[in-house]
Residue, then its C-alpha position, 0 to 999 in steps of 0.5 A: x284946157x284950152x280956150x272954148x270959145x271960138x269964131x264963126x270960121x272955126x265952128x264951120x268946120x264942124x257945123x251942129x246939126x243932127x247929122x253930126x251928134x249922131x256918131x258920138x251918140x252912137x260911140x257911147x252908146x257902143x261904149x256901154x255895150x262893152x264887158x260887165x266889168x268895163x261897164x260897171x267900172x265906168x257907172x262907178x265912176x260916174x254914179x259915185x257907187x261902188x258895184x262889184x265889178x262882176x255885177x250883173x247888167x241889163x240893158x232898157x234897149x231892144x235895138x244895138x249897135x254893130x262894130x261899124x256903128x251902122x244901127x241906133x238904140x233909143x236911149x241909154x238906161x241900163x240896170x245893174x244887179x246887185x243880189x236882189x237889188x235892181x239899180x237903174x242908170x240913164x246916161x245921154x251925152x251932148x256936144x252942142x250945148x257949149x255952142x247953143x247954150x241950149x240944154x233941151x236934152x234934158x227933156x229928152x233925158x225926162x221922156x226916156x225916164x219917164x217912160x222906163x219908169x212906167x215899164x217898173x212902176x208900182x201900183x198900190x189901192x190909191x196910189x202909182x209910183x214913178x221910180x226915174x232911173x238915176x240920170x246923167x248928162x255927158x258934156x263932150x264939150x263944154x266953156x265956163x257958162x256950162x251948169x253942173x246940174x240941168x234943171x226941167x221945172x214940171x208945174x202942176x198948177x195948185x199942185x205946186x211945182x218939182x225941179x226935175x235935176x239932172x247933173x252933169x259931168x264936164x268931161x274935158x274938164x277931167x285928165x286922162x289921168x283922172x279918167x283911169x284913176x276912177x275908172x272911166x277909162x272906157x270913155x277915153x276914145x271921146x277924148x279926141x275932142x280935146x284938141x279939136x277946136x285948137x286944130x281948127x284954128x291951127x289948120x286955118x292960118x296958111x301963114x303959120x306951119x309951126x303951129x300946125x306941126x306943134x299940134x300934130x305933136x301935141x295929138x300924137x303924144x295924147x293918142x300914144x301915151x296918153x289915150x292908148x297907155x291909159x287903155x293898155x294899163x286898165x287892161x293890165x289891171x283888169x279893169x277891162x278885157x282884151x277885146x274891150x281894147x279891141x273895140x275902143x280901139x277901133x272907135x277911136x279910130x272912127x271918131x280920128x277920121x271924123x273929127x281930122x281925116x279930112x284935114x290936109x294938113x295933118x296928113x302932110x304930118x302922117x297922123x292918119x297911120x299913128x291911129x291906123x298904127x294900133x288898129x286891130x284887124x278884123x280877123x283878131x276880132x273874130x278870133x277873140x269872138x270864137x275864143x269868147x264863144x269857146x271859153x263860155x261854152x266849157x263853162x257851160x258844160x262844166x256848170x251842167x255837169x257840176x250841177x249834174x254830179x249834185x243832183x245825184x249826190x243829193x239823190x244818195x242823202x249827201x247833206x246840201x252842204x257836202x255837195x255843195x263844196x263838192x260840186x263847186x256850186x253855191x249853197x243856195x242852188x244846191x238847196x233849191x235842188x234839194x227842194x225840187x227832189x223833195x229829199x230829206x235833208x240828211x243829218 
């Protein structure tokens, strides 16, 4: 991994402000929008947990962000189901701390928390309980002094004083090859910022060519066979969907244009078309969409039918068990059937 520090005439090429966070707070806020499966994948890997893929997800957020990354949502707190268990995650990712040394996002991480904690609080006859969803800090960029753990210390005065700890994750400390291997493979697009302080200073020797064209290179291969191979072999393996590759396509292609779409010299090498080379056009998007919109349709009508030909098999005195390996229905639902018909369970 290369060098994090870097000089005031290389920082200026990206100054970090607000402005600036937004767009990869809006990546990783688009990333958890993906399929389940991705989503889940990625919450294991993170989290340390060992969810089903399949595993139901719900989302804290009442806003959501469109494919042009054009609307925000207020934080990134998603529950996953597990039968009957609900377990929450909270997820924030920060670029400008390696600079700042400033980690106040963990009060911003505390005040999300805080605030979905009330939403599923537990109130008993003396006393009301805070379950905090389980927290995480993405480190987009990082250098040596960044902590694995930030810690925001709440002082009741003679009630005594709690550490309020929220890990990290070093994200270029990881490999692509890391980042499929546990399933992460959906962060992948944020990992443009691998060369980004190594391209600046390139970019800013008018004396050195070479150096500039080794790091087109160096950029080309990790796009290629390093980024888009990883996504390509997850959605072989069914770690993704199709339209996942879709979608994590095009935000690599947003944050390209950020992050070196405004360099000269990179378009002296033609690097713009290696990106805009695996875009997928809007029209295979909308494709995918209707066929996505197709596919759920059959299944809900084969659903509603299965559960249709149950009830009347129950209706007849078939036994919960027969009809549920008939009608393809789990036995759990066929039984709720049975007590809503108020039917004799035949012997």
């Amino acid at each position: 991994m290369q060098d994090n520090t870097e000089t005031a005439k290389e920082t200026s090429q990206e100054p970090t402000t607000n402005g600036i966070n937004q767009i990869y707070d809006k990546i990783l806020k688009r990333i958890l929008t993906l399929s389940s499966c991705a989503v889940v994948n990625l919450i294991n890997g993170l989290f340390e947990t060992s969810f089903p893929p399949e595993s139901k997800i719900t989302y804290n957020w009442t806003e959501s962000v469109d494919d042009e990354l054009g609307k925000t949502i207020s934080d990134c707190i998603l529950t996953i189901h597990v039968g009957d268990e609900r377990h929450r995650f909270h997820i924030e990712a920060e670029i400008d701390a390696a600079n700042t040394n400033d980690f106040s996002i963990v009060l911003r991480v505390f005040e999300y928390g805080y605030r979905d904690a009330l939403k599923h609080r537990i109130s008993g006859k003396d006393k009301i309980a805070l379950k905090f969803p389980q927290p995480k800090i993405i480190l987009l960029e990082h250098n040596s002094n960044s902590p694995d753990e930030v810690v925001l210390e709440l002082d009741f005065g003679p009630g005594g004083k709690i550490d309020f700890t929220v890990p990290t994750m070093k994200f270029l400390d990881y490999s692509i090859d890391e980042l499929n291997a546990q399933r992460m493979v959906i962060l992948l697009p944020l990992y443009l910022l691998k060369l980004r302080k190594q391209i600046a200073k390139s970019a800013g020797r008018t004396d050195n060519k070479d150096a500039i064209r080794r790091d087109a290179r160096e950029l080309k291969d990790m796009i290629d066979n390093g980024i888009m191979r990883a996504i390509d072999e997850s959605n072989k393996a069914g770690v993704i969907d199709k339209y996942d590759v879709y979608v994590l396509t095009e935000l690599m292609s947003a944050l390209y244009k950020h992050l070196y779409g405004g360099m000269e010299e990179l378009k002296e090498e033609d690097m713009g078309s290696i990106v805009d080379g695996r875009l997928v056009l809007k029209s295979d998007i909308l494709i995918m969409e209707r066929d996505m919109a197709i596919n759920k349709a059959k299944k809900e009508t084969a659903l509603a039918n299965s559960r249709e030909i149950a009830r009347k098999l129950l209706a007849k005195g078939v036994s919960p068990e027969i009809v549920a390996e008939a009608a393809n229905l789990p036995i759990e639902e066929v039984n709720e059937m049975q007590s809503e018909l108020q039917m004799p369970i035949a012997s």
